[in-house]
SETIZA-522084 format. One record per residue (C-alpha): y, z, x. Coordinates in pm, 1 decimal, always signed. Each point is the difference from the previous one (the first is absolute). Example, Ala and Ser with C-alpha at 12.3 -4.5 7.8 and 13.67 -1.06 7.14 Angstrom:
<rec <-450.0; +780.0; +1230.0>>
<rec <+344.0; -66.0; +137.0>>
END
This chain:
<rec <-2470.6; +22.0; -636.5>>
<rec <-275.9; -279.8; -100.9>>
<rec <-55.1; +204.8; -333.1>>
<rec <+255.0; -77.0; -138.3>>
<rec <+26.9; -347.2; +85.4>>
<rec <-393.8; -63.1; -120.0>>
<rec <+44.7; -84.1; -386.7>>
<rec <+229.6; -273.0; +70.6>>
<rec <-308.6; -164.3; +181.7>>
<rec <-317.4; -168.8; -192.8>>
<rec <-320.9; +175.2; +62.0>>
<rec <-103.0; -207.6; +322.8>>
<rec <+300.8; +72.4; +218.0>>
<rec <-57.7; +377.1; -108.4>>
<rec <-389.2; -23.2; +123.0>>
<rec <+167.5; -144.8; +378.7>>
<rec <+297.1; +283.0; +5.8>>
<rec <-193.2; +248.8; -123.5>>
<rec <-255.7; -80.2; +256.7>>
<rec <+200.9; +9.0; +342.0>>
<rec <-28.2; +242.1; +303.9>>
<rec <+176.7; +306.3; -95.3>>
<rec <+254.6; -27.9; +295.8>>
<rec <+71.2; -379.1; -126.1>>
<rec <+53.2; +118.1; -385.0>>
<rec <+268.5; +313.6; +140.2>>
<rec <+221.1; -282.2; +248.0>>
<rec <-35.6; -335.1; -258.3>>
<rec <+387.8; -142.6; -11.3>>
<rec <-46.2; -320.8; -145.0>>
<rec <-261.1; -150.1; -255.0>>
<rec <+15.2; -381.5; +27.8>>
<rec <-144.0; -216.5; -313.5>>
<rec <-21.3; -364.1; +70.3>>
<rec <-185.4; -195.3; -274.4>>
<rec <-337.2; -145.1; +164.0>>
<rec <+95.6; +87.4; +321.1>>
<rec <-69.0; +367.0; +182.8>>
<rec <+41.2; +309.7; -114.7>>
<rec <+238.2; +179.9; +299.9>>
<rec <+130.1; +309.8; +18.9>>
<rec <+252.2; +164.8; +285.2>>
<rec <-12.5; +311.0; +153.0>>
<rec <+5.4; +218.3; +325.7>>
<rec <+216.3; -330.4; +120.3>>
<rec <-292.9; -196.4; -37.9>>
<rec <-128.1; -289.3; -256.1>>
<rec <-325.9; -48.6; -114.5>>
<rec <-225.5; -144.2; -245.0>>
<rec <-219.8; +121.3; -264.9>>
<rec <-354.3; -43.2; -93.9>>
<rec <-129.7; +18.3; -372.5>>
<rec <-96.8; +315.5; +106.2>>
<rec <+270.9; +145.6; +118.3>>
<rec <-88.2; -58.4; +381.1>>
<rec <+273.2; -125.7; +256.1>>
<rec <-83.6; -285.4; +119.1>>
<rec <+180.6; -284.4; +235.6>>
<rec <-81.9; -300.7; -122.3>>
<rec <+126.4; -179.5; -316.4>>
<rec <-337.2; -143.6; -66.3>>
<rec <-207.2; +381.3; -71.4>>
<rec <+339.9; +100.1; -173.2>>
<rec <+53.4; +35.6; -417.1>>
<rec <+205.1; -266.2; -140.3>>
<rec <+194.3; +115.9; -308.3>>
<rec <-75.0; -229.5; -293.1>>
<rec <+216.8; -130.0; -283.7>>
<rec <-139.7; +292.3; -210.6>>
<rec <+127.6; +216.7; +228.9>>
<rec <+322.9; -113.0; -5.2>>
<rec <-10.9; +42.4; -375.0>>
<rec <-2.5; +340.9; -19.9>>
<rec <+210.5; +83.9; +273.1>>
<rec <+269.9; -180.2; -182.6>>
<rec <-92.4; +125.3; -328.5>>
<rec <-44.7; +334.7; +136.6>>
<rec <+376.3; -0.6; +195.3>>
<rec <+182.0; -138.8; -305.3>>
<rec <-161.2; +215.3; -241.1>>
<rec <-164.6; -348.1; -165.6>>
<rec <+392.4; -87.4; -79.3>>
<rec <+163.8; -282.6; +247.9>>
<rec <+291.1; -23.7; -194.0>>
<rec <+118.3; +315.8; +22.1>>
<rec <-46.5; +4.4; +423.9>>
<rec <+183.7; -276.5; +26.8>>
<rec <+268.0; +120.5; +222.1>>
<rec <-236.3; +181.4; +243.6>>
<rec <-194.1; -382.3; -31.4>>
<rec <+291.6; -125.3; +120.3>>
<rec <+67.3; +152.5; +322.5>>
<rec <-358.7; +6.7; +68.7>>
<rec <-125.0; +367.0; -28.4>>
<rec <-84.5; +270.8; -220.4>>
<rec <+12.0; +386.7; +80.7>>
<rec <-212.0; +174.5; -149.1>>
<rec <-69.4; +436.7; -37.6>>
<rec <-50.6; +91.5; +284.3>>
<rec <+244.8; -156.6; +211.4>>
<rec <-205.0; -262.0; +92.0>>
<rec <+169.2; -376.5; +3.2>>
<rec <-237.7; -285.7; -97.7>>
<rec <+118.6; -364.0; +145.4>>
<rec <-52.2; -300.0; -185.6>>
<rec <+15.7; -399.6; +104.3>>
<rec <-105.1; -293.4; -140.4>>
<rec <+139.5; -253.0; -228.0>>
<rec <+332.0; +42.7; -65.9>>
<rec <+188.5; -83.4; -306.3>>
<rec <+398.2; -114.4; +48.0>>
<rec <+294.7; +0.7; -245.8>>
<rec <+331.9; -179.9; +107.4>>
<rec <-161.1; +36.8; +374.9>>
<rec <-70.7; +329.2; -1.6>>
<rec <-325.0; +197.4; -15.7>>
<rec <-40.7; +115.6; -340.3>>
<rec <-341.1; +127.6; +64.1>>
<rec <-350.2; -18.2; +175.9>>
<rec <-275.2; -140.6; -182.4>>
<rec <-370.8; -111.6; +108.4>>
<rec <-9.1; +315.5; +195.9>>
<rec <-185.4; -68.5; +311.3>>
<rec <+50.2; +285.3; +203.6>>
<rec <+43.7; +422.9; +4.3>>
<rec <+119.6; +197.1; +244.5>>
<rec <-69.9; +342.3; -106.3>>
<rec <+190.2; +237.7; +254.8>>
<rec <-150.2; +282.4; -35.8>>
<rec <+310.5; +322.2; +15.5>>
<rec <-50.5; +362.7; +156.7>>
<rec <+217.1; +291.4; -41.4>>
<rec <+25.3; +98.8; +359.6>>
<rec <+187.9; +351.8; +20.2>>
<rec <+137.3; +113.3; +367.7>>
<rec <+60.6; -316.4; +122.3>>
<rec <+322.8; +31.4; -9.3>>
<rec <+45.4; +334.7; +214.6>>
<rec <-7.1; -140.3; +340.4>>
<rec <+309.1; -241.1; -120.0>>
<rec <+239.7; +192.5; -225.1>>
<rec <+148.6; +223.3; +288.2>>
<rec <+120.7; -353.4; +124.6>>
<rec <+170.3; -94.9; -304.8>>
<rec <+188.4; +324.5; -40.6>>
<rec <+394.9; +47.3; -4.3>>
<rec <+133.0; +276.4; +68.6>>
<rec <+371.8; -109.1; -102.3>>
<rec <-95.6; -118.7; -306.8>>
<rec <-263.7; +292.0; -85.6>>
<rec <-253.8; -324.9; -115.3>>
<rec <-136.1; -264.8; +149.9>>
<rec <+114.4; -295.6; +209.2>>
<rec <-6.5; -329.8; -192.9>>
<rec <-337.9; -144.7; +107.8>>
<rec <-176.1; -312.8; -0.2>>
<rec <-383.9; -3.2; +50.5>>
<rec <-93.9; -344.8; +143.5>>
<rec <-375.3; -129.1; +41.1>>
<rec <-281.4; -268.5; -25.2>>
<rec <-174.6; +60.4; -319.0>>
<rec <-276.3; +212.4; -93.4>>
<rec <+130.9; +214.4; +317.6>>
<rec <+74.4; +310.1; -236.4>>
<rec <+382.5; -4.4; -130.0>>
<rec <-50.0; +70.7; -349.9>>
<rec <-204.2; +244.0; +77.2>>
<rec <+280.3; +185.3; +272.2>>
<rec <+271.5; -34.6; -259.6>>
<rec <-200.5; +126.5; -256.3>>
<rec <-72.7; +303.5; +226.2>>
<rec <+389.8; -24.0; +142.8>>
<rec <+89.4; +27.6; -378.1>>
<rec <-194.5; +330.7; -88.9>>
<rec <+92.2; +141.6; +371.5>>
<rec <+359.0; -24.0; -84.8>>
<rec <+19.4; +111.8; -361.1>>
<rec <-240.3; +314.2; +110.1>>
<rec <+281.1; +109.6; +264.4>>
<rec <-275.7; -65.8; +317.1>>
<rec <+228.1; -134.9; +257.2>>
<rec <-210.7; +116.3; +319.3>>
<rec <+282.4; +64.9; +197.8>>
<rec <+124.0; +350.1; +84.3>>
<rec <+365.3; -185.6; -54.2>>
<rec <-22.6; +27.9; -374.5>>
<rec <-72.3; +380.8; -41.2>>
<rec <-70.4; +78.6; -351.5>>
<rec <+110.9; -337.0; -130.2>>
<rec <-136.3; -67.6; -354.4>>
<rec <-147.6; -338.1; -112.5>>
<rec <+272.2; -236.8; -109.7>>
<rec <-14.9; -163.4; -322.3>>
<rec <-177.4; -350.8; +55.4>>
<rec <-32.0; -293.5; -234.7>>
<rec <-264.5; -274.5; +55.8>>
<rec <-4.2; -379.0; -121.6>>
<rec <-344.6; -111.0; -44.5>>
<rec <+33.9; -327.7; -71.3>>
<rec <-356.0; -51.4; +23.4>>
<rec <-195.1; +318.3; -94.0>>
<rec <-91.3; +58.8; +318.5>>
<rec <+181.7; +318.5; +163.7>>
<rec <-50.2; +250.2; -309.8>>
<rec <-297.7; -188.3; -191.0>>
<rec <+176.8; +76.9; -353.1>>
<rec <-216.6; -18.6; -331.6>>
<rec <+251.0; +5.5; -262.4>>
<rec <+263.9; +85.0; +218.7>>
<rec <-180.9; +333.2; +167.4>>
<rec <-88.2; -0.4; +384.5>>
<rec <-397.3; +5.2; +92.9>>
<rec <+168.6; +39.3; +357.4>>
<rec <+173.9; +315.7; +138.5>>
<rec <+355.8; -152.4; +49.3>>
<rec <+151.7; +373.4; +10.9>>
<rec <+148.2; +274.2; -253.3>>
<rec <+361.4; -107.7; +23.3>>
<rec <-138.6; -407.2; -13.7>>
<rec <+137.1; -251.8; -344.3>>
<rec <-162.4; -316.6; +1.0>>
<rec <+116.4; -335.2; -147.5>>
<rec <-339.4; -170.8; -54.1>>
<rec <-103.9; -413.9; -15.6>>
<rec <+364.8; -26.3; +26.5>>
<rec <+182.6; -244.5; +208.0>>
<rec <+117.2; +167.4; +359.0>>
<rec <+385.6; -129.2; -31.2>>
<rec <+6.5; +92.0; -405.5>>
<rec <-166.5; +316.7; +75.6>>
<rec <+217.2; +143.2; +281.0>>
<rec <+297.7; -115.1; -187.3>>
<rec <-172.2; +239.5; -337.5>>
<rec <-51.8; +329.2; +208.9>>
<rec <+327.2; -40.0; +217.7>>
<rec <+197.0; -16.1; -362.0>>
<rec <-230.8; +275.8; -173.5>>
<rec <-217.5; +216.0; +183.3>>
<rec <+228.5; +54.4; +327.5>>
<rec <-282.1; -10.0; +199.2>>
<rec <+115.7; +168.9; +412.2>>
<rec <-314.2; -257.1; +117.4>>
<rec <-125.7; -344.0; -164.7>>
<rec <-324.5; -115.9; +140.2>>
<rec <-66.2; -420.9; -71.7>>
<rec <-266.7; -169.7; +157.5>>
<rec <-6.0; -399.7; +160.5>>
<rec <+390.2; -56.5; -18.4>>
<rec <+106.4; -378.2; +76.7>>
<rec <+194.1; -138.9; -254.0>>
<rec <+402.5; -18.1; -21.2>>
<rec <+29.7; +209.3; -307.8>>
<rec <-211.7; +280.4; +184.5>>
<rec <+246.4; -4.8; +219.7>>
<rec <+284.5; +13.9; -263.4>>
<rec <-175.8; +333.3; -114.9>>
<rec <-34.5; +149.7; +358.1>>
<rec <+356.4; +19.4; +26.3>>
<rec <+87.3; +81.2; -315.8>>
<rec <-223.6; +320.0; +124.2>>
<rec <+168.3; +3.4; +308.5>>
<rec <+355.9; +48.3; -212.8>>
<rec <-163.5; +255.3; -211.7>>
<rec <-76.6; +241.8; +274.9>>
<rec <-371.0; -124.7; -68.9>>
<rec <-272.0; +24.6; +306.2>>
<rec <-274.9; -314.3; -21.8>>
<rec <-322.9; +38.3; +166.4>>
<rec <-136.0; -369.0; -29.3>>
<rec <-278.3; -266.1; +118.4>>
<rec <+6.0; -342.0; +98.7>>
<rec <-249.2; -253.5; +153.3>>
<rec <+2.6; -67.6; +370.6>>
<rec <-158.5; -2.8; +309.9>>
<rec <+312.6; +211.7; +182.8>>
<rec <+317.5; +69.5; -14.5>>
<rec <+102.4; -359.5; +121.2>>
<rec <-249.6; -191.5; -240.4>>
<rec <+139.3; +180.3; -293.8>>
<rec <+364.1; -108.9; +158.6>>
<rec <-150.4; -365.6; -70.5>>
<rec <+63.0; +65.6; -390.5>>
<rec <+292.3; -91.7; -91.6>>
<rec <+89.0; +271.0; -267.2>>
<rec <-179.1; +284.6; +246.6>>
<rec <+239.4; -188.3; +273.6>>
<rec <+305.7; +86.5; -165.5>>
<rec <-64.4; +348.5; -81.7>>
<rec <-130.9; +79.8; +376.6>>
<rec <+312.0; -179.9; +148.7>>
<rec <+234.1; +210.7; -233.7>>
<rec <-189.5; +333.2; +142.9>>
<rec <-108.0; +122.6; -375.7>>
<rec <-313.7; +191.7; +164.6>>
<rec <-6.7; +243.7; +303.9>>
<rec <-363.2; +3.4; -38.9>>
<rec <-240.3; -236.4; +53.4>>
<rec <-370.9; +89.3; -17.5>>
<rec <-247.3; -269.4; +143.5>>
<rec <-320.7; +27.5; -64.1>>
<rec <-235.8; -208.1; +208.5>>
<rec <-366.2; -99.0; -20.0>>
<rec <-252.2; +224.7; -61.7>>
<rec <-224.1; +82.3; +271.1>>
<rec <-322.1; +208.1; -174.2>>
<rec <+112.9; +215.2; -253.2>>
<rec <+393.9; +25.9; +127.0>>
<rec <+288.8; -145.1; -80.1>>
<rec <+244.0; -12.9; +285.9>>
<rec <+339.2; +41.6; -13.1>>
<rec <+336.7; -13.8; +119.5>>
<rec <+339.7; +134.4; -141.5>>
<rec <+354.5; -213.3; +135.3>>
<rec <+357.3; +134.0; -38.0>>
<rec <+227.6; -219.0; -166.5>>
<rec <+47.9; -264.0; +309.3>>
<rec <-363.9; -24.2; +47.2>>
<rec <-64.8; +230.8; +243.4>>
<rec <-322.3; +225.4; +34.8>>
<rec <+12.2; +340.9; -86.3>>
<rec <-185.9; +265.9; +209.0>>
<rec <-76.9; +348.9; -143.2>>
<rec <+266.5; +213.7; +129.1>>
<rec <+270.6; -205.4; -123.2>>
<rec <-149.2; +73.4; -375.4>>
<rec <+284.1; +110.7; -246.8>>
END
């Protein structure tokens, strides 16, 4: 996945990524530029810095600092040399770009009437770096499965981030619309008819509006679209049976979830938290828990190695064991 993040980087952060063990270069997550300070990059749930030639290394001091120049082109390079015409994505401080991959920004920002009208004097990058995962999704689904509705349960995937949610609704999306419910309960059940909301280009990885991910055959996505507008959009025109959204937490999200909820409309979604009873702390999450609008909860906790644990919660929080699936 590093190839196709490589021309949005100058020639010397190339020669370092190009140059890492071949197990670090398969696992990266996270690509962090700081401008004269050390190169860092994430991955197998460790940090570590980077030499000028592309060795890990643990102290700041033998690490590459990025330079002004750098920056430069990175910029250049992620708004297609035009600032003007990023400035929304400038403004809430990232850019997605083909791929799937989301690039952070900080630095100094620029206000109108109090508000953040944009980041400039770009400081920082957070390049995280996206995978298309497929199967990931197959140990979960039976969970989610309903056999009175002949769909899925409402769901809400809660975890840290960078623990893998994207990449389990992604995989929970094309599951679903391919009709693999891994659960004898379903029979023959075909794929239902599933519309995403990728707000940020991250679940299908559109280029002009075509997925470079596998979200499915029976799959409609509403890309770089806002989640609440979006959900509103396929609920009144593409009577989607499943809508996917990803990080939910603001009141008019929750406006759209129940105008999906009216509409006879199952929502698969994700939200930040630690557990169920940190994401209970929010107060828009809060009000849709206490009113019961998901009897599924799927926590995924930190990794340990290469695994993502989980666990899946029935609508008053309690822990579901395997025979009680469907």
């Amino acid at each position: 996945m590093l190839d196709s993040i490589m021309n949005l980087l100058p020639h010397s952060l190339r020669f370092i990524l190009a140059h890492l063990p071949e197990g670090v270069k398969a696992s990266v997550e996270e690509i962090r530029l700081r401008e004269s300070r050390p190169l860092e990059i994430s991955y197998q749930d460790r940090y570590a810095f980077l030499s000028e030639s592309g060795q890990i290394v643990q102290h700041e001091a033998q690490a590459y600092k990025p330079t002004g120049k750098d920056f430069q082109y990175v910029l250049e390079q992620l708004t297609n040399h035009s600032l003007y015409t990023y400035e929304e994505e400038l403004r809430r401080g990232y850019i997605t770009i083909p791929g799937g991959h989301r690039v952070g920004l900080a630095g100094r920002t620029v206000l109108d009437q109090g508000q953040v009208k944009q980041i400039r004097d770009v400081s920082s990058f957070n390049i995280r770096v996206a995978r298309d995962l497929q199967g990931v999704g197959k140990t979960i689904v039976p969970y989610l499965y309903d056999p009175a509705s002949r769909s899925v349960h409402h769901t809400l995937v809660i975890s840290p981030p960078q623990q893998g949610k994207t990449t389990l609704v992604r995989d929970l999306a094309r599951l679903v619309s391919r009709g693999e419910w891994g659960t004898a309960a379903a029979g023959t059940l075909a794929g239902r008819k599933v519309g995403v909301v990728d707000e940020r280009s991250e679940l299908a990885a559109c280029v002009k509006g075509v997925p470079r991910f596998d979200l499915g055959p029976r799959t409609d996505i509403m890309d770089g679209c806002p989640k609440a507008e979006g959900m509103m959009m396929m609920i009144r025109s593409l009577s989607p049976e499943v809508l996917v959204v990803d990080e939910i937490g603001r009141p008019e999200d929750a406006r759209a979830i129940h105008e999906a909820l009216h509409a006879g409309i199952r929502v698969i979604a994700t939200a930040h938290g630690a557990d169920y009873e940190d994401a209970r702390q929010r107060p828009v999450l809060k009000e849709l828990l206490d009113e019961g609008v998901f009897a599924r909860y799927v926590i995924l906790d930190r990794r340990k190695g290469k695994q993502a644990p989980f666990r899946v919660l029935d609508r008053q929080g309690r822990q579901l064991e395997p025979q009680r699936w469907g």
